[in-house]
Backbone as a chain_set.jsonl record, in Angstrom:
{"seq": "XXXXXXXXXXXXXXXXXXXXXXXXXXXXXXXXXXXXXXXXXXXXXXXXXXXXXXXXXXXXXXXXXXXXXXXXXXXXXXX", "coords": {"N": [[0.848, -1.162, 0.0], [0.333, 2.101, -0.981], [0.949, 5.187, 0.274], [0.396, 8.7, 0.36], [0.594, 12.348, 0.171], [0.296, 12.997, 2.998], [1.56, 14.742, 4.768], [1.31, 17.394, 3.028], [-1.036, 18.313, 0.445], [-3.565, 16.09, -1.665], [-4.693, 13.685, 0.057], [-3.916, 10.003, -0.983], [-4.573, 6.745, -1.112], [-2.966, 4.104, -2.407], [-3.193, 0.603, -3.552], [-0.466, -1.86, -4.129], [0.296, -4.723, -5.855], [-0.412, -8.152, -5.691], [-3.413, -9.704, -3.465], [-3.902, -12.414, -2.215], [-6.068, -15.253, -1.696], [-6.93, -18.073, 0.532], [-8.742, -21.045, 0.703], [-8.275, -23.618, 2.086], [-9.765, -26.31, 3.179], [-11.691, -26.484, 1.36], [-10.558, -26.621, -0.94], [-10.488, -23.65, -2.133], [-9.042, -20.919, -4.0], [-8.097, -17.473, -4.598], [-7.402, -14.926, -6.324], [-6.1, -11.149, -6.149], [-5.104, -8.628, -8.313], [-3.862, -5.593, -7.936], [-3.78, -2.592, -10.254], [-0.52, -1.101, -11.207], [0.792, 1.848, -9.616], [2.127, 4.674, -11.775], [5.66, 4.949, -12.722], [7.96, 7.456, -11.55], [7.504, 9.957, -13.702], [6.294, 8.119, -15.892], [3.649, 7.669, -17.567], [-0.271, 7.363, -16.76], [-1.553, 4.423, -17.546], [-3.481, 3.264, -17.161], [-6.392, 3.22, -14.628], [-5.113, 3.338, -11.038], [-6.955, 2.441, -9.228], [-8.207, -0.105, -10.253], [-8.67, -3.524, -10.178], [-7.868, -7.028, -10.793], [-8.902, -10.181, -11.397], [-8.824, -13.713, -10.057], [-11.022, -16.584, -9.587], [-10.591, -19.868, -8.139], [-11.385, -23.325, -7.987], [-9.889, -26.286, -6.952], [-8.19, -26.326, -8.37], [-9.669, -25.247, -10.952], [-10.809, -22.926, -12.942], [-13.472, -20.655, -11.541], [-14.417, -18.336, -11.721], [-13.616, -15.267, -13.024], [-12.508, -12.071, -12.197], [-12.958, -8.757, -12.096], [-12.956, -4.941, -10.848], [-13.19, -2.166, -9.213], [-13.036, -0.931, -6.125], [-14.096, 1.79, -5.936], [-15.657, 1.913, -8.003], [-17.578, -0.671, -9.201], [-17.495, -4.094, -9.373], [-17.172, -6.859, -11.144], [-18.134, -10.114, -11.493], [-17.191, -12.646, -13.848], [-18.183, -10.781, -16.134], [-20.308, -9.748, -15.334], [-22.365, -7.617, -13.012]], "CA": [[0.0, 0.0, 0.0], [1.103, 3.291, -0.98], [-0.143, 6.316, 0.949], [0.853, 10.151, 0.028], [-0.474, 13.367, 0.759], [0.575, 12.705, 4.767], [1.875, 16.534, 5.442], [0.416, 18.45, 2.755], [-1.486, 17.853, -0.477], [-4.291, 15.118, -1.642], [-4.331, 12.246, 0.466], [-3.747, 9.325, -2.051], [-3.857, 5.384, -0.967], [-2.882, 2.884, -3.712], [-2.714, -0.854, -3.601], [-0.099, -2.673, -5.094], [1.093, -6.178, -5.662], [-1.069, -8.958, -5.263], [-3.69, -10.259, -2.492], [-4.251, -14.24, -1.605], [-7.24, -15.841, -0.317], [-7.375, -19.398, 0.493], [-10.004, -21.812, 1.615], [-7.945, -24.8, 2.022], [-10.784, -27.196, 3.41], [-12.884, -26.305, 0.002], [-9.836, -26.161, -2.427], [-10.611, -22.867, -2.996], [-8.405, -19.859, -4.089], [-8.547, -16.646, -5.222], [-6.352, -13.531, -5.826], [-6.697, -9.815, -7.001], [-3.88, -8.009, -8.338], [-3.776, -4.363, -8.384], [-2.895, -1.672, -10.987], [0.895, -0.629, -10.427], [0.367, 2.902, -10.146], [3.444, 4.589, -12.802], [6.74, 4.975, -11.706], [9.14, 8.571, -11.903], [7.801, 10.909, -15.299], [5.8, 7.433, -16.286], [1.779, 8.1, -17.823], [-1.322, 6.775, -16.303], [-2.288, 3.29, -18.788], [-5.186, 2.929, -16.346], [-6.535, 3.721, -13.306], [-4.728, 2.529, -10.177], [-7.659, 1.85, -8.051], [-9.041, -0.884, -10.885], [-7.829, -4.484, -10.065], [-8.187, -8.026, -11.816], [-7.895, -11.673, -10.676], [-9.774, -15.296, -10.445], [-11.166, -17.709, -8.104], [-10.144, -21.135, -8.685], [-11.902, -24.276, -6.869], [-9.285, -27.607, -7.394], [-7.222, -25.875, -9.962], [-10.455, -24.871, -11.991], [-10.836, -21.414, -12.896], [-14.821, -20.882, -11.987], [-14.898, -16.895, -12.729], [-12.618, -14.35, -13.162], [-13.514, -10.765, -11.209], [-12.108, -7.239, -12.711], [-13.4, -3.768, -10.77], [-12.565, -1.177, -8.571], [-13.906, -0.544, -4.679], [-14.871, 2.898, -5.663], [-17.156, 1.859, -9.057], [-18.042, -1.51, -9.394], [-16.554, -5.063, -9.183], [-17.375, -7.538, -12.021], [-17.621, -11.371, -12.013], [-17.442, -13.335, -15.079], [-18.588, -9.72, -16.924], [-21.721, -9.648, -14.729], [-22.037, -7.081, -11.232]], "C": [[0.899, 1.231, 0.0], [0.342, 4.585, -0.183], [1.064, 7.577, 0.779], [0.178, 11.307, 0.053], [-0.647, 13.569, 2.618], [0.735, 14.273, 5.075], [1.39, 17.127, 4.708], [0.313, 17.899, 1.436], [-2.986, 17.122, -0.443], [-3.957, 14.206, -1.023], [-4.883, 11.259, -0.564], [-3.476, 8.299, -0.704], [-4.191, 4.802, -1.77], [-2.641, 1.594, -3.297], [-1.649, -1.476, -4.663], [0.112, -3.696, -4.586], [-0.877, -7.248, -5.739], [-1.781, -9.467, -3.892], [-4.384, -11.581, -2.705], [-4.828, -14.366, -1.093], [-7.336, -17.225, -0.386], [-8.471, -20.03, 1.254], [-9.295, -23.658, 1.594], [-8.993, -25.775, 2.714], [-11.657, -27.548, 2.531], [-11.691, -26.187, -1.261], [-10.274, -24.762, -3.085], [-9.873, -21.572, -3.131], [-8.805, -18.722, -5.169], [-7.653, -15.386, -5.187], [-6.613, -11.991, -6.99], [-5.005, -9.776, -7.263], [-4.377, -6.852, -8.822], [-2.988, -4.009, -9.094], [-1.709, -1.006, -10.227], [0.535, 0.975, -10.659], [2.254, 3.43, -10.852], [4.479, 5.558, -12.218], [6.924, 6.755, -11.999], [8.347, 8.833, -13.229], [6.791, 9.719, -16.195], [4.014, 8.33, -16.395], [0.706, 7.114, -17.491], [-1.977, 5.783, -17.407], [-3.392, 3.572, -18.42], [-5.719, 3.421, -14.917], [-6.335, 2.958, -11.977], [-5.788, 2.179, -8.968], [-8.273, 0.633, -8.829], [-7.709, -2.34, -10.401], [-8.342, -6.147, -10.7], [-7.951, -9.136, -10.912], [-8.968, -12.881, -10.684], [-9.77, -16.35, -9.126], [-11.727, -19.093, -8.855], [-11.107, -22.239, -7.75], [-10.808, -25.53, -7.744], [-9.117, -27.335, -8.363], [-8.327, -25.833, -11.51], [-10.87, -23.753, -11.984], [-12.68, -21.67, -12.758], [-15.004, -19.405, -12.159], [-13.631, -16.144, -12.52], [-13.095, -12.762, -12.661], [-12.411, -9.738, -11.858], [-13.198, -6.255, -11.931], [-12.557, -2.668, -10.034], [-13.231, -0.636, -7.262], [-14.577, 0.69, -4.904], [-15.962, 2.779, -7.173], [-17.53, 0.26, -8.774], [-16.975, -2.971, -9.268], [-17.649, -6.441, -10.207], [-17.073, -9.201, -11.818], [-18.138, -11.856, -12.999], [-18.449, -11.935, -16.264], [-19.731, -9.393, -16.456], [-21.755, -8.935, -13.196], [-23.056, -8.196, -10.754]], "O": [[1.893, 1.414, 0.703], [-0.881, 4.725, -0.198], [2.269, 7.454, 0.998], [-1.041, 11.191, -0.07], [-1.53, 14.154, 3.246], [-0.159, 14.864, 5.68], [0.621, 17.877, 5.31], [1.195, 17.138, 1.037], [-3.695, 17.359, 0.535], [-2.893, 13.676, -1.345], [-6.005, 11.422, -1.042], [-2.758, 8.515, 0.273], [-5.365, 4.705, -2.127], [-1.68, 1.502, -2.533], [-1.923, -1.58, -5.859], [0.177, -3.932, -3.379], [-2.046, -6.871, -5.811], [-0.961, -9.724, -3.011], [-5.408, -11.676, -3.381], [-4.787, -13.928, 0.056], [-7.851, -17.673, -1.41], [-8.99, -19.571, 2.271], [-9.869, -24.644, 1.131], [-8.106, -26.607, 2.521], [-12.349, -28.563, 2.612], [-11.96, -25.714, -2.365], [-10.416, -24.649, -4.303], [-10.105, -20.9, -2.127], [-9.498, -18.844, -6.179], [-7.241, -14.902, -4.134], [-7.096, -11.88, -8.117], [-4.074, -10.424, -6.787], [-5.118, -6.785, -9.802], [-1.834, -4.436, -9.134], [-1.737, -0.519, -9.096], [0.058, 1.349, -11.73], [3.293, 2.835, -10.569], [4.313, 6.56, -11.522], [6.038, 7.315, -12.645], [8.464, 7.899, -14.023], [6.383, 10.191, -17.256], [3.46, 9.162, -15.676], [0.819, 5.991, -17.984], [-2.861, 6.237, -18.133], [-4.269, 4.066, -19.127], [-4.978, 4.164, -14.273], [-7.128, 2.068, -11.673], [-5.414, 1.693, -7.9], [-9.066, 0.077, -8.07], [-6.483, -2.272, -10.316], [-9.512, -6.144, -11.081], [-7.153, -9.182, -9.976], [-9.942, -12.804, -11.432], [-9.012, -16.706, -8.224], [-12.644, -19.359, -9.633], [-11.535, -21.766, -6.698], [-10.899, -25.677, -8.962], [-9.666, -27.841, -9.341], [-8.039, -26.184, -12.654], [-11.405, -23.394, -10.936], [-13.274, -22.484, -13.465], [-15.955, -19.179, -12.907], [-12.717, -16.564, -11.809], [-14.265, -12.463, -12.901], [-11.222, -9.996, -12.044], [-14.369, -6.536, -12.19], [-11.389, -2.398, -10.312], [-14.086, 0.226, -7.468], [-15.595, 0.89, -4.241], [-16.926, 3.532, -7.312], [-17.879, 0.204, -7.594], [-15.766, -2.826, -9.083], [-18.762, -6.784, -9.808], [-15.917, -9.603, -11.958], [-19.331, -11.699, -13.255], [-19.294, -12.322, -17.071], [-20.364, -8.63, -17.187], [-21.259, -9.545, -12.249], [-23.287, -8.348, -9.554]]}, "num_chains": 1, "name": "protein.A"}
């Protein structure tokens, strides 16, 4: 997590990297990965609060989830 804007400015918090959820008793996993937000002089591809990722049961993908906590959050292309 990035956080900026602490002493003066917009307060800004970003997620990066990847988060892991398991359900080992149900085989089931699942992980987001957030937009990297862009480094030094780098341009905005996308918007760093949008994040992507898939929840698996026994190494079978059963949907795939893309949104963003502040609009919407998508599984399998459906809110």
């Amino acid at each position: 997590m990035n956080i900026s804007g602490m002493l003066y400015g917009k307060r800004i918090i970003e997620w990066e990297g990847i988060s892991e959820f398991k359900d080992e008793n149900n085989g089931i996993y699942g992980y987001l990965k957030f937009t990297s937000p862009p480094k030094f002089y780098q341009k905005f591809i996308e918007a760093t609060d949008i994040f992507r990722g898939e929840i698996t049961q026994n190494d079978e993908i059963k949907c795939s989830i893309i949104g963003s906590p502040l609009d919407k959050i998508m599984f399998d292309d459906e809110m």
